[in-house]
Short mmCIF file of the C-alpha atoms (twelve columns), coordinates in Angstrom:
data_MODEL
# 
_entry.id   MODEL 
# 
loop_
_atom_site.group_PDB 
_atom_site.id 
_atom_site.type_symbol 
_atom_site.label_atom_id 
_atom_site.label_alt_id 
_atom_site.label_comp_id 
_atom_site.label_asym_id 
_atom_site.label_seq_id 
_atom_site.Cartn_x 
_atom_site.Cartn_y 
_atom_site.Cartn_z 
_atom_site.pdbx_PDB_model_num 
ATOM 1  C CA . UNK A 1  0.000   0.000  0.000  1 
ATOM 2  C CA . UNK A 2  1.457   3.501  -1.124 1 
ATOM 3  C CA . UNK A 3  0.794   5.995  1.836  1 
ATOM 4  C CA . UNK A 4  1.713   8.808  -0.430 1 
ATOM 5  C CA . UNK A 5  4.353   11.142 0.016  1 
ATOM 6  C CA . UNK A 6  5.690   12.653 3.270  1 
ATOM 7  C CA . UNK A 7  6.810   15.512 3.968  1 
ATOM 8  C CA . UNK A 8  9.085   17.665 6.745  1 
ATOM 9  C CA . UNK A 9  9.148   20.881 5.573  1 
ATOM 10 C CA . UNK A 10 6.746   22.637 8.483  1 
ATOM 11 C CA . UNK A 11 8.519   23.774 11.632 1 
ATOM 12 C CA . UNK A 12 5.504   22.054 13.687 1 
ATOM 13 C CA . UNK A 13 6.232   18.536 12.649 1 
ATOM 14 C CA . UNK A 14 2.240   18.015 12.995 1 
ATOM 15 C CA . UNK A 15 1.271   20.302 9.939  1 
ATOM 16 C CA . UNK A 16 3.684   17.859 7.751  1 
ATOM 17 C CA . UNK A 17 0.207   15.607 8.306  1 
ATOM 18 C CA . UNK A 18 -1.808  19.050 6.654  1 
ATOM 19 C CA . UNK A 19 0.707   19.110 3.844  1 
ATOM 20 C CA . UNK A 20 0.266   14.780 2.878  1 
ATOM 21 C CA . UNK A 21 -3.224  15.310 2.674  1 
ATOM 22 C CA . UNK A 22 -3.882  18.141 0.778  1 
ATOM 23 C CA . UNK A 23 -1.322  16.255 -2.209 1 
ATOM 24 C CA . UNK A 24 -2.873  13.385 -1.958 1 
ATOM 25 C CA . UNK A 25 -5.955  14.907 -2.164 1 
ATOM 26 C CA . UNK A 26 -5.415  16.830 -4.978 1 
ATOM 27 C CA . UNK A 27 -6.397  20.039 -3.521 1 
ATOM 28 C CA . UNK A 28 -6.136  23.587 -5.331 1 
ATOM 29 C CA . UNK A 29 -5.942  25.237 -2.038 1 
ATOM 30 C CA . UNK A 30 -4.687  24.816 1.409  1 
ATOM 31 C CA . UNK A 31 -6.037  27.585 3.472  1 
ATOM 32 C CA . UNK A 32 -4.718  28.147 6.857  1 
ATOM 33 C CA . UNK A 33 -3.842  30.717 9.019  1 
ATOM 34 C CA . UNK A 34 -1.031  28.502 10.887 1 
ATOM 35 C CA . UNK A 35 2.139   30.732 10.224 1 
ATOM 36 C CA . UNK A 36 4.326   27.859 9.913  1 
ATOM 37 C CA . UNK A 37 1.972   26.352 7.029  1 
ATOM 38 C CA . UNK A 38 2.554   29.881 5.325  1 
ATOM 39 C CA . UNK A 39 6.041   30.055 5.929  1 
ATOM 40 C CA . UNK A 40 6.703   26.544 4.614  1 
ATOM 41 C CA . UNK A 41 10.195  27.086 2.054  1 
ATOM 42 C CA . UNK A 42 9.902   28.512 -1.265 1 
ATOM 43 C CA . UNK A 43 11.647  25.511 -3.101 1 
ATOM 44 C CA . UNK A 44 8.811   22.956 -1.133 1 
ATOM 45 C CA . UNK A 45 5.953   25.763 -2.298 1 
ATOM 46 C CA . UNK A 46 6.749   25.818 -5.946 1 
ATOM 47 C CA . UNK A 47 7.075   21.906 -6.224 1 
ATOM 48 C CA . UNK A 48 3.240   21.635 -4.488 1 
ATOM 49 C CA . UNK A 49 0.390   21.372 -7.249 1 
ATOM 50 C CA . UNK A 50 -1.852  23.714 -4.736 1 
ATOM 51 C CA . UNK A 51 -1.651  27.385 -2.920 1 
ATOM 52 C CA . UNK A 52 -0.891  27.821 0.643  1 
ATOM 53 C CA . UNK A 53 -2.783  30.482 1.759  1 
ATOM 54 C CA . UNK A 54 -4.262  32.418 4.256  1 
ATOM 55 C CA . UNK A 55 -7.949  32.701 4.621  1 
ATOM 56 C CA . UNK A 56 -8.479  36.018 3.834  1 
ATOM 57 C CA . UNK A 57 -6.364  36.134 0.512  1 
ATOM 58 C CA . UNK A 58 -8.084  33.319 -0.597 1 
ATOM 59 C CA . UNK A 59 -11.302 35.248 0.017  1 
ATOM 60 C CA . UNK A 60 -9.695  38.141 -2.160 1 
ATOM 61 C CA . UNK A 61 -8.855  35.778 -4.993 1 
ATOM 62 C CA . UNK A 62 -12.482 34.001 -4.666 1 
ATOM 63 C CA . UNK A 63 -14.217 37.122 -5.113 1 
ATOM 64 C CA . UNK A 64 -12.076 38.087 -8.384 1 
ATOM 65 C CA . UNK A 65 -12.654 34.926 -9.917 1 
ATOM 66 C CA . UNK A 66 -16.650 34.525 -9.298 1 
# 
């Protein structure tokens, strides 16, 4: 069985669990307003296929969009 992929890029070693899901979920978005989610490395951030963001900016870009 393939667990998917894991990952220790977060400084809280428990948002690494937030970061698995969200790729194996597919998701578009992971919106948080955990600083060390937003924080996570550039290099990690541009390999993800989804945003990290905070609530609020993802509000902005909702709005824009619909």
């Amino acid at each position: 069985m393939n667990l998917g992929r894991r990952y220790a890029a977060s400084r809280d070693p428990d948002d690494n669990l937030l970061l698995a899901t969200a790729t194996a979920g597919e998701a578009r978005f992971l919106i948080t307003n955990d600083r060390d989610l937003l924080e996570v490395p550039d290099e990690l951030r541009q390999a993800l296929k989804y945003a990290i963001v905070a609530s609020q900016e993802f509000l902005k870009q909702w709005d824009t969009e619909h």
